[in-house]
N, C-alpha and C positions, 0 to 999 in steps of 0.2 A: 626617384629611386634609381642610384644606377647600381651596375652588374654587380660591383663589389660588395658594396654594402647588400644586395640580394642576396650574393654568393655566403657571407660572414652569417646571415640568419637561415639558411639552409645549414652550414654545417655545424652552428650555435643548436640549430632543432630538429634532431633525427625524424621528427613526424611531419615536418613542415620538406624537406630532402625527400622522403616517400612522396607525400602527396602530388611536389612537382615532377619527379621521376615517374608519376605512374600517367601525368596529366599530358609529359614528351612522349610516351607509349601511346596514348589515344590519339595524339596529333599522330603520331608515326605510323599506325593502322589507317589514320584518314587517310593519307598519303597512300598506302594500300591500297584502298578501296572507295573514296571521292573522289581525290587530287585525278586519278584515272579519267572520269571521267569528261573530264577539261580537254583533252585532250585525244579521247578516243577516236572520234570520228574522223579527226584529220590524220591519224596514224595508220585507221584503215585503210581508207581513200587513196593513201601512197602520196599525202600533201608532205608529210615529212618523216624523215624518219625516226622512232620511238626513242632515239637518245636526244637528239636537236628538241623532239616536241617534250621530253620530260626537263629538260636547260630550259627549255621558252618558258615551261609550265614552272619553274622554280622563280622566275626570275619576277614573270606576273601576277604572283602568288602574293610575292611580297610587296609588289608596287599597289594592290590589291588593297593589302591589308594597311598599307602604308596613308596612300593615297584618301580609300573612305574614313580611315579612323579621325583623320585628320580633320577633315570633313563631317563626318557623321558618324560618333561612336557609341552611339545607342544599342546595338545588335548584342554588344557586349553588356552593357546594364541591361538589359531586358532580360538577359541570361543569369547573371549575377542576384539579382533580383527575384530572380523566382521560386527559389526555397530560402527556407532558412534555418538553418544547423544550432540555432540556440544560442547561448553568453559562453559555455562553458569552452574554452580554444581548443583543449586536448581531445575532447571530444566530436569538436565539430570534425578535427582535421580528419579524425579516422574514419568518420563518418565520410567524408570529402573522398576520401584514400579506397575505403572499399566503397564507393560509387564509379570511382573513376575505374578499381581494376574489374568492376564488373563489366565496365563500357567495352573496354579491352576484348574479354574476354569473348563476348556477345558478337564483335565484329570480328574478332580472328574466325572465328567458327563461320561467319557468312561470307569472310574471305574463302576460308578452305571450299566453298561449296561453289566459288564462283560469282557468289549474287552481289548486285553491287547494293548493299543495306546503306542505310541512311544513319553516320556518325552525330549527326544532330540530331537527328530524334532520338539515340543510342543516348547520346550524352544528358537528352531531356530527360529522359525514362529514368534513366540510372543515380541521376541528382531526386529527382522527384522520391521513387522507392526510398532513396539513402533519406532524405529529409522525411519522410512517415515513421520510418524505422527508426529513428532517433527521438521521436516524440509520442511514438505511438497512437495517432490519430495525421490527420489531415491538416493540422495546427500551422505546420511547416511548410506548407503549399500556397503560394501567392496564388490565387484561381484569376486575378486581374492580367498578374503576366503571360499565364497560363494560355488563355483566351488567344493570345494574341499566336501561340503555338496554332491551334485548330485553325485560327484565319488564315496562318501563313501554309498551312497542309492544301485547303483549299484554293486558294487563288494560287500558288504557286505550278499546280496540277491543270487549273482551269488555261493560267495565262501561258504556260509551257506547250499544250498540246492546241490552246488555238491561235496562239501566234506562230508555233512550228506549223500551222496548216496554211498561217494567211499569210507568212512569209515564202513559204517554199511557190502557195501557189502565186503570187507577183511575183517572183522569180521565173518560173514556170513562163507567165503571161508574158513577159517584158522579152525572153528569149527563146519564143515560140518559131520565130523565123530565124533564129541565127546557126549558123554550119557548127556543130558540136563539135568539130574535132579544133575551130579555132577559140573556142571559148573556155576551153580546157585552161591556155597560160593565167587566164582571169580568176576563175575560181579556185587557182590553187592557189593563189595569191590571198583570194576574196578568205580561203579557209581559214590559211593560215592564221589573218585579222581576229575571224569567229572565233579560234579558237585558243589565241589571247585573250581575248573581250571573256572567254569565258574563265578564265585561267584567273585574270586581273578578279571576275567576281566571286567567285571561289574561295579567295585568300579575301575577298571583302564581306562574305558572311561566314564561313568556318573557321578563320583565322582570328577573328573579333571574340569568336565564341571563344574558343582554346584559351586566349591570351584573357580574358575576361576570368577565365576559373584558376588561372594562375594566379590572377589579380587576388582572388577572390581567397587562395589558400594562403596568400601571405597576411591581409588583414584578420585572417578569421586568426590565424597563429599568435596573431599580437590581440585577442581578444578586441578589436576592432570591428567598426561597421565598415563595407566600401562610402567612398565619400559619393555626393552627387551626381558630380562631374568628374569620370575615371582619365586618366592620363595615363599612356600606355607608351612607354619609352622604348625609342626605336631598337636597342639592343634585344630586347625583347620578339620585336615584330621578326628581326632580321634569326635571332632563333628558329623561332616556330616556322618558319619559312624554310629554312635548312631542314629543321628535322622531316617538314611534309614531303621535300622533295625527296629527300631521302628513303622514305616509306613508297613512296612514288616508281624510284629505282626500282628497290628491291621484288615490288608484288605489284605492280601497275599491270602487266601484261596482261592477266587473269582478267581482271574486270574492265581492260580495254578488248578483249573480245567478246565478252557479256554483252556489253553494251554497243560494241559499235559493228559486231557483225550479226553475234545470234540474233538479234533482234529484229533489227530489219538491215537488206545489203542496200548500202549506199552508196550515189554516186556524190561527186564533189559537189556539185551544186547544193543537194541535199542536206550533207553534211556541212556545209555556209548556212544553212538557213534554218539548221537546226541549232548550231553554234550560237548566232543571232539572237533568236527568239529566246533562246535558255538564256543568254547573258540579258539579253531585255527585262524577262522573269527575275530575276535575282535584283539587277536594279534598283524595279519595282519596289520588292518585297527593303529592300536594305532601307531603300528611303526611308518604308514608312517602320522602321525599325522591327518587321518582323522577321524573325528569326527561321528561317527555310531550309530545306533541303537541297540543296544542290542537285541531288541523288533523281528528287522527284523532279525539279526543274527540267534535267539533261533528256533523261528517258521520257516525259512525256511529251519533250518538244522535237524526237524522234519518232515518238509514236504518230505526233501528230504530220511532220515532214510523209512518213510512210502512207498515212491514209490521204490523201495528196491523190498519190498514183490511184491506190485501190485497200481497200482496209483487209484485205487478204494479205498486202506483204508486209502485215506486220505479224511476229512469230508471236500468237497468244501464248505459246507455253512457257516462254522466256518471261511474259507478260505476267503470266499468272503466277511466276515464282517470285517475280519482283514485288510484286502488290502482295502476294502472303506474306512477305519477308517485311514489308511496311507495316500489314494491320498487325503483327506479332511483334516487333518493334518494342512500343510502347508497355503492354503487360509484361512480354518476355525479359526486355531488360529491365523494366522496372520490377518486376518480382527478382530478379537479382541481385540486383544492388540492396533492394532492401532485406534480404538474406546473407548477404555478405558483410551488409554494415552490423545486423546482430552478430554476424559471428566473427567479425573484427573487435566490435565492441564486448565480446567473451574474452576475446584474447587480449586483449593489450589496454583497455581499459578498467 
């Protein structure tokens, strides 16, 4: 599929134009409020500065998405896959349409507050709700893909906050005797790396999602199934990459102080070994085609960097709003979407 022929069945189908219009507002809130986190620690730390580090994060975003799809584009079929909107196209799309502006909605409001909410779990909830609500039962709910959301919640929590603890601490061990003030050129450098590494996996599980429900609004529009094997065309990739960083610009600062100050204060070593351990986490998870958080990877593999020193300098009230803002997540957006797709499906169906 290339752009043109994309572009001719968007303005051929006003519903099919919504749904991808509302699908670059979810990327463009990630960008808000994920893309941020790629990047936090090293913009704290004074590795670089928040315009260079938001260019570095645009640029890894897409080699990201570029790189694993090519590789491994499963993250995106696992997504795709996990509801299903029915035979009927007009109605799926709507359905598709108010999922996606509930997603929107859900993350502006956790933007306004500061918290850095989790746009993949946001976007699981809000498909999930949308696909109940359009069948009225559970019908529309794959519980096999499903599954693999709950494992990717937990190992990505597990392996974030204990290899944020076993990297900081060999870190820690290895320059127990070296003069801090000459190790300084090292770890800014070292950060810099971490927080590519994490930039590059970022754009290799959120950007697989996005581009996967794009996929996903164009064959539902032709009454289509997606095929087995998704092919994701690089004009595509190099969009959603634009728009992220762009979301990035505009609202990054917000949720680069959430997370890379309120939380716990880091020095550069820290923040390399938190970078690390999170981009290791995400890896992990993309391998085996689970679909994760970014959101949980970053912060628990600072959480875990901070208990390191002492489990006092990690800030639990930052802690405890991030974690309410996770377990509300999933019911909150999901009772949304599935609210908005009844009352899209009032209106326009």
């Amino acid at each position: 599929m290339d752009i043109l022929s994309f572009w001719e069945q968007m303005t051929a189908n006003p519903l099919l134009f919504i749904a991808v219009v509302l699908t670059l507002g979810v990327i463009l809130v990630n960008g808000w409020t994920d893309a941020p986190n790629a990047i936090a620690t090293c913009v704290v730390t004074r590795c670089m500065p928040p315009k260079a580090a938001i260019l570095m994060a645009a640029v890894f975003n897409f080699l990201g998405v570029f790189i694993m799809t090519m590789v491994n584009a499963t993250v995106a079929e696992t997504i795709t896959k996990m509801v299903d909107f029915g035979t009927d196209p007009d109605l799926a799309i709507i359905a598709l349409s108010a999922a996606l502006f509930a997603i929107v909605l859900w993350a502006t409001l956790a933007w306004v507050f500061g918290i850095p909410t989790s746009e993949s779990h946001a976007l699981i909830a809000g498909l999930t709700g949308s696909a109940i609500a359009i069948h009225n039962s559970f019908e529309g709910v794959n519980g096999s893909e499903w599954v693999k959301v709950l494992y990717g919640i937990v190992i990505s929590v597990v392996l974030g906050f204990g290899l944020g603890w076993c990297v900081c601490k060999l870190v820690t061990k290895l320059f127990a005797k070296a003069n801090r003030p000459k190790t300084e050129p090292f770890f800014r450098g070292a950060q810099i790396a971490g927080a590519a590494s994490m930039a590059f996996m970022h754009g290799a599980q959120d950007g697989q999602k996005f581009m996967g429900v794009i996929l996903l609004c164009v064959y539902m529009s032709q009454g289509q199934s997606l095929p087995s094997d998704i092919s994701i065309p690089i004009w595509l990739m190099i969009v959603c990459s634009v728009v992220m960083a762009l979301g990035t610009a505009m609202g990054g600062k917000k949720i680069i102080k959430s997370v890379g100050m309120d939380m716990v204060k880091l020095e550069k070593y820290q923040g390399f070994s938190a970078d690390i351990a999170a981009a290791l986490s995400l890896l992990f998870c993309s391998v085996f085609s689970l679909p994760v958080s970014t959101t949980h990877a970053k912060t628990t593999s600072i959480m875990g960097v901070g208990a390191v020193k002492r489990v006092s300098a990690i800030n639990f009230g930052v802690v405890k709003e991030m974690v309410l803002t996770w377990i509300l997540t999933f019911p909150g957006c999901g009772l949304v979407g599935y609210l908005m797709t009844k009352l899209f499906m009032f209106i326009f169906a």
